[in-house]
C-alpha positions as CSV (number, residue, x, y, z in Angstrom):
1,X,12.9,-29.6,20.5
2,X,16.6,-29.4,21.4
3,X,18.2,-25.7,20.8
4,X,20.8,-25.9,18.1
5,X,24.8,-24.4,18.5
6,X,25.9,-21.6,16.9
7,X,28.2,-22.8,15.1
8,X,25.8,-25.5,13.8
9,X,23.3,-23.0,12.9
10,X,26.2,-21.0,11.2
11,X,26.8,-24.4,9.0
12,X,23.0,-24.9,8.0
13,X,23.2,-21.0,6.5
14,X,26.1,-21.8,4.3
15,X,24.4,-24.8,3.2
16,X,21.5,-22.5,2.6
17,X,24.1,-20.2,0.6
18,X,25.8,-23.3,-1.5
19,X,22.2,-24.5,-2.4
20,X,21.3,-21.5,-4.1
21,X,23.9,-21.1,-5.3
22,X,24.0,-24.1,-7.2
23,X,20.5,-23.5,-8.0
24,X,21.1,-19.8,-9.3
25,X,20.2,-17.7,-11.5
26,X,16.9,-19.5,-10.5
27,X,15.2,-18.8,-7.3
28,X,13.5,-21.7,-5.0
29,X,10.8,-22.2,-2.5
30,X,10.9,-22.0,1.2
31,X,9.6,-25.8,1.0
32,X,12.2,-27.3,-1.7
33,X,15.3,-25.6,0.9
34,X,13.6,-27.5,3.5
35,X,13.4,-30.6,1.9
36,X,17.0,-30.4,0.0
37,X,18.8,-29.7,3.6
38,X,16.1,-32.3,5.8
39,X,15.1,-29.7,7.5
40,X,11.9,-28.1,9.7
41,X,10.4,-25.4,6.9
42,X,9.7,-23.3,9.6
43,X,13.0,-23.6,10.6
44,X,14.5,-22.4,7.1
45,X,12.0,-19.6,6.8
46,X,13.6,-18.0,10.2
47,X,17.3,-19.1,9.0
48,X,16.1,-17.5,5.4
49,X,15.1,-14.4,6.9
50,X,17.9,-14.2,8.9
51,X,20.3,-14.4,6.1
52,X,17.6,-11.6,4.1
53,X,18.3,-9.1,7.1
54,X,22.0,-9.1,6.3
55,X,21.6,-8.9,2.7
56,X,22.9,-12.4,1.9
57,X,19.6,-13.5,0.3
58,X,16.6,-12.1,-1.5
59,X,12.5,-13.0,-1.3
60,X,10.6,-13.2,-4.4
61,X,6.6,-12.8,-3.6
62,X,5.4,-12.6,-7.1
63,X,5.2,-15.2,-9.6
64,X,6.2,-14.8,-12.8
65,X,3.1,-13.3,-14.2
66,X,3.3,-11.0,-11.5
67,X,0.8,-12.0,-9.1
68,X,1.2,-12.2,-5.4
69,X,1.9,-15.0,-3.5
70,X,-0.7,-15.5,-0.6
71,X,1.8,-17.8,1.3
72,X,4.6,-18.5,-0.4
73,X,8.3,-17.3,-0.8
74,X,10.7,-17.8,-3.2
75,X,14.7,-17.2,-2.3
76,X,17.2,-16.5,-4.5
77,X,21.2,-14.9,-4.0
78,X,22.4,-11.1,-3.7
79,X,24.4,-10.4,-6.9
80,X,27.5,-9.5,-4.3
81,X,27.1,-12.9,-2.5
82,X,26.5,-14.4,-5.8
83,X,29.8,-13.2,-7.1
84,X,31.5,-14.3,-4.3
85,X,30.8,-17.7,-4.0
86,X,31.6,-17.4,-7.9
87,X,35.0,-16.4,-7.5
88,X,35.2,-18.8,-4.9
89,X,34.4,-21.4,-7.2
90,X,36.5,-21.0,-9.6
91,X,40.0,-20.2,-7.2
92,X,38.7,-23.6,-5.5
93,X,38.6,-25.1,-9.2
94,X,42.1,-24.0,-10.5
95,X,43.8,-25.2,-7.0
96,X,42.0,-29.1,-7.9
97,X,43.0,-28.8,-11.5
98,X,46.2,-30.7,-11.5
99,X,44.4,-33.6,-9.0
100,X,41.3,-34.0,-11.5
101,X,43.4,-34.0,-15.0
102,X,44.6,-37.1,-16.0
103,X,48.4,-37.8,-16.9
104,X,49.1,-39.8,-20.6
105,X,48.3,-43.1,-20.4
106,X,47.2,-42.7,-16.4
107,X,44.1,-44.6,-15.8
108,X,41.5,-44.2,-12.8
């Protein structure tokens, strides 16, 4: 299999990021990141525990009765890089404000 770039591998973990994000509070499989971003599963369980090693994301291996997982993870955000892609969010939201309001009597 070919070696991906840096920088391309640097693009697949903000992907990872925005995905759960998007998905958050909620947490989501190894198998459903893989699918999501058409990608390798073993592939996004290394990229995953990269990001976990710098803090970015966090493994869940209960369920939620409490019971162990025998092979399955679940990932989920860090509240500090949840609140950052937050406040990113919502500065990204009030700079497109005046391009997604409509003017009076404007029509798309």
């Amino acid at each position: 299999m070919p070696r991906i770039s840096i920088s391309k591998e640097e693009k697949i973990k903000e992907a990872v990021l925005q995905l759960l994000f998007q998905e958050s509070p909620n947490s989501m499989f190894t198998y459903y990141i893989a699918q999501e971003l058409a990608r390798d599963e073993e592939y996004m369980k290394k990229i995953l525990e990269e990001l976990e090693l710098k803090k970015f994301v966090y493994s869940v291996n209960k369920n939620p009765k409490g019971v162990q997982y025998s092979r399955r993870k679940r990932w989920g955000l860090t509240p500090n890089v949840h609140e950052a892609y937050k406040k990113i969010s919502e500065e990204k939201a009030k700079l497109m404000a005046p391009f997604t309001e409509l003017k009076e009597g404007q029509k798309y």
